[in-house]
N, C-alpha and C positions, 0 to 999 in steps of 0.2 A: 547584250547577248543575242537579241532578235539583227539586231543589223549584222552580227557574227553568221549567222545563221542565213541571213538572207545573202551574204557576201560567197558562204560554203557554195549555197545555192548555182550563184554566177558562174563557179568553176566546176562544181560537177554536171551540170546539163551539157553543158559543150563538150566534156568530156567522154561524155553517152552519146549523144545529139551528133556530133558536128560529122562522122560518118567512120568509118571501119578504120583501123579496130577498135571497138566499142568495150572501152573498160569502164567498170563502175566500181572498183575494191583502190584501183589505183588511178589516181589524178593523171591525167595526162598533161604536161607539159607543154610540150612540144605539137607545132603545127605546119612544118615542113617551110613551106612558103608561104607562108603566111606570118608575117612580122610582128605586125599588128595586132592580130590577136592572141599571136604567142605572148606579147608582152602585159596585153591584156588582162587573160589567163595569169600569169603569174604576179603581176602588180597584185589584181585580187587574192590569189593562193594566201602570199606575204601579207595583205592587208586581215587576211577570213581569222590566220592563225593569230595575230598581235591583236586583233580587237575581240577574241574568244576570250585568248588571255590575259590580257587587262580585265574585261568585263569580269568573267569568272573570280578573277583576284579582287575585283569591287566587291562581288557577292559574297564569297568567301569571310571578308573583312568584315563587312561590315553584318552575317547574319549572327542573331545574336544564340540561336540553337547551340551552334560549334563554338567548342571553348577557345577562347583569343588565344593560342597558343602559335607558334609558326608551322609547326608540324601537321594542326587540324585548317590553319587556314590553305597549306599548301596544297593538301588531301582535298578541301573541299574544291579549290581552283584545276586539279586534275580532273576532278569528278564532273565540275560542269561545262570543263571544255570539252570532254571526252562525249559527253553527255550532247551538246550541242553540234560535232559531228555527225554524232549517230543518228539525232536527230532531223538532221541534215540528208543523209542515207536515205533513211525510211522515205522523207518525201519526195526523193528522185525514185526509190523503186517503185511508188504507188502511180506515181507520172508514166515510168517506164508500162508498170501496168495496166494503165488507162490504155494509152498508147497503143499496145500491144493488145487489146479486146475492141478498139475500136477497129486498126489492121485486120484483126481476124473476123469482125461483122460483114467488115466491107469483102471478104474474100481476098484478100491481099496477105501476106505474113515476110514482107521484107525488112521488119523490126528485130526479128528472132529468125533469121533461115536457118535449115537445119544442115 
């Protein structure tokens, strides 16, 4: 789940980061000319989501709280991949945040123009 989380990680910063337009709700894909990191970018996407959900299905399985059923294990495997996006989110926006109050100490605000 942590390497899921760290892998999120790889593909949403550059999707904030790598320069206009700057989405953080939707993954960006695509990088124009740039090949290499296009492919990048998505190798990781592919890898973030199959090792969320494998992980999550180990955890699921194997916790012994949720009754071994297929329907509480499948529930708990939504929850912590859902779970491990979101968590994923939060610390790109706290990044962006940082970010974005150091910009504005310095006198600068080319993170957020308006």
């Amino acid at each position: 789940m942590a390497l899921s989380c760290v892998l999120f990680l790889t593909v949403f910063l550059p999707s904030w980061f790598a320069g206009p337009p700057r989405r953080f709700w939707v993954t960006r894909l695509t990088y124009h000319n740039h090949k290499d990191q296009q492919s990048f970018v998505r190798f990781m996407w592919v890898l973030a989501w199959c090792t969320a959900l494998l992980g999550s299905l180990l955890v699921s399985w194997n916790d012994e709280r949720l009754p071994q059923t297929f329907g509480w294990i499948l529930a708990g495997a939504i929850f912590s991949t859902v779970s491990v996006w979101a968590i994923s989110k939060v610390i790109v926006a706290f990044i962006i945040l940082v970010a974005w109050i150091i910009e504005w100490v310095k006198g600068k605000n080319q993170l957020l123009p308006k």
